[in-house]
C-alpha positions in Angstrom: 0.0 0.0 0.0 1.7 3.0 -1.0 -0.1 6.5 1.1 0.0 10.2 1.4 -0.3 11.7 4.9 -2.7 14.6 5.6 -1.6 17.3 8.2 -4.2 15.2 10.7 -2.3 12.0 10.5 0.9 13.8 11.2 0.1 15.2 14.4 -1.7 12.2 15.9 1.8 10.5 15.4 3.6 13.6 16.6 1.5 14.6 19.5 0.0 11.5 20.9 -2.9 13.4 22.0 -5.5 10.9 20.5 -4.5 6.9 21.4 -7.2 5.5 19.3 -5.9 7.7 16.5 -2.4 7.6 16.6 -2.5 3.7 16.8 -4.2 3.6 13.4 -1.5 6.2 12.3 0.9 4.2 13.3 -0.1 1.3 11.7 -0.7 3.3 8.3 3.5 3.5 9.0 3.8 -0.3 9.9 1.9 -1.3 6.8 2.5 1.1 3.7 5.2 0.3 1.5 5.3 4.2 0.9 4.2 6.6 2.6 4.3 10.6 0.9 4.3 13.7 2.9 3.5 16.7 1.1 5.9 19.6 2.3 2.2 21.2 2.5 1.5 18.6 4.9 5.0 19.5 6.8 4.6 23.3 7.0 0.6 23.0 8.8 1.9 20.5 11.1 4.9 22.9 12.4 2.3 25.4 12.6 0.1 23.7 14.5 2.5 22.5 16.9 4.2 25.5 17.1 1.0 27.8 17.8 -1.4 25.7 19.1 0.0 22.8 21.2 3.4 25.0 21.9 6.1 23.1 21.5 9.2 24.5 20.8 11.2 24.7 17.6 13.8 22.0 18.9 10.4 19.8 19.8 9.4 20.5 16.1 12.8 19.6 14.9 12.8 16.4 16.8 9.5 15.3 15.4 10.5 15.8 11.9 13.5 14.4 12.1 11.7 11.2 13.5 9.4 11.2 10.9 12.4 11.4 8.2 14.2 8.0 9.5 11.2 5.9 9.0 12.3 4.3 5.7 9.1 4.2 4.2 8.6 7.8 4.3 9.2 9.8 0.5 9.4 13.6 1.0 11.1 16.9 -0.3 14.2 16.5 1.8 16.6 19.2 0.9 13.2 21.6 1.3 12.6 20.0 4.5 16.2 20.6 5.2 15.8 24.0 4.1 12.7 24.3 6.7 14.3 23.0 9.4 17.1 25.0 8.9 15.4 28.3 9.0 13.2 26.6 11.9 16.3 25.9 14.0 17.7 29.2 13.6 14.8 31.4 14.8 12.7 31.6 11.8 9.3 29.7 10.0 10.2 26.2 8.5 7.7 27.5 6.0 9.8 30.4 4.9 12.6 28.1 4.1 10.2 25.4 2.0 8.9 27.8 0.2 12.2 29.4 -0.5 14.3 26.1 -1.3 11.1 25.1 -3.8 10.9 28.4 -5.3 14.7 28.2 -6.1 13.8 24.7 -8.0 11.4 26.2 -9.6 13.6 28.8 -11.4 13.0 31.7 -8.9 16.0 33.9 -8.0 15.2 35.6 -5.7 12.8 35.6 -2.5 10.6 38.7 -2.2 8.9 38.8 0.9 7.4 41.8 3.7 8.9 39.4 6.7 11.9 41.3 7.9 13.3 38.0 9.9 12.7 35.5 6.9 14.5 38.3 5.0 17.4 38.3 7.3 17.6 34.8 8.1 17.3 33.7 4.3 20.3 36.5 3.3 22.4 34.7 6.2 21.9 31.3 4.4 23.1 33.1 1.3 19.8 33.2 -0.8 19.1 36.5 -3.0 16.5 38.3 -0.7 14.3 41.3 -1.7 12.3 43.0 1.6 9.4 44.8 0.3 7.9 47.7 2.3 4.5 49.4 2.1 3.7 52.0 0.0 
């Protein structure tokens, strides 16, 4: 059985917070023979756990980099890498998905209004444009 994980399946294995559901998540992982996850899929579940069951970035970290040695598991990974990189140096793992991806994509440079993806982005040596209002 090959399977893509929604954002919902993702945090029941991260969080625990259901047992009835994170044993049938877990047994999605015991079965499939590959199991996709979306970066989409990455990015909601670090916002969710970030903002609304507050774990910390390292906690976030952790639980991706679980998810990651499960052999079944196909993703992004240099984006996720990209994520986790921003993520462990202060900033949103989406910011660096979305900049790694737009990169592959053909985009040169990231144009954003976030001051810290800006700054953290130019540190990893990726072209940055900050736009300001008006």
């Amino acid at each position: 059985m090959k399977v893509t994980l929604d954002t919902n399946v993702l945090l029941r294995l991260a969080t625990q917070d259901d047992p009835k559901h994170a044993a049938a998540a877990l047994k999605v992982l015991q079965t499939a023979s590959l199991i996709a996850v979306p970066s989409t899929a990455l990015c909601e579940m670090v916002w969710v756990l970030l903002r609304g069951y507050r774990y910390t970035p390292e906690q976030v970290a952790h639980a991706i980099r679980t998810l990651l040695q499960v052999s079944q598991v196909v993703c992004n990974i240099p984006a996720v890498l990209a994520g986790l990189s921003v993520l462990e140096n202060g900033g949103d793992f989406a910011d660096g998905v979305i900049a790694f991806e737009g990169e592959l994509l053909g985009g040169q440079e990231f144009v954003t209004f976030d001051q810290a993806a800006a700054k953290l982005l130019k540190n990893q040596k990726r072209k940055v444009r900050l736009l300001k209002a008006g």
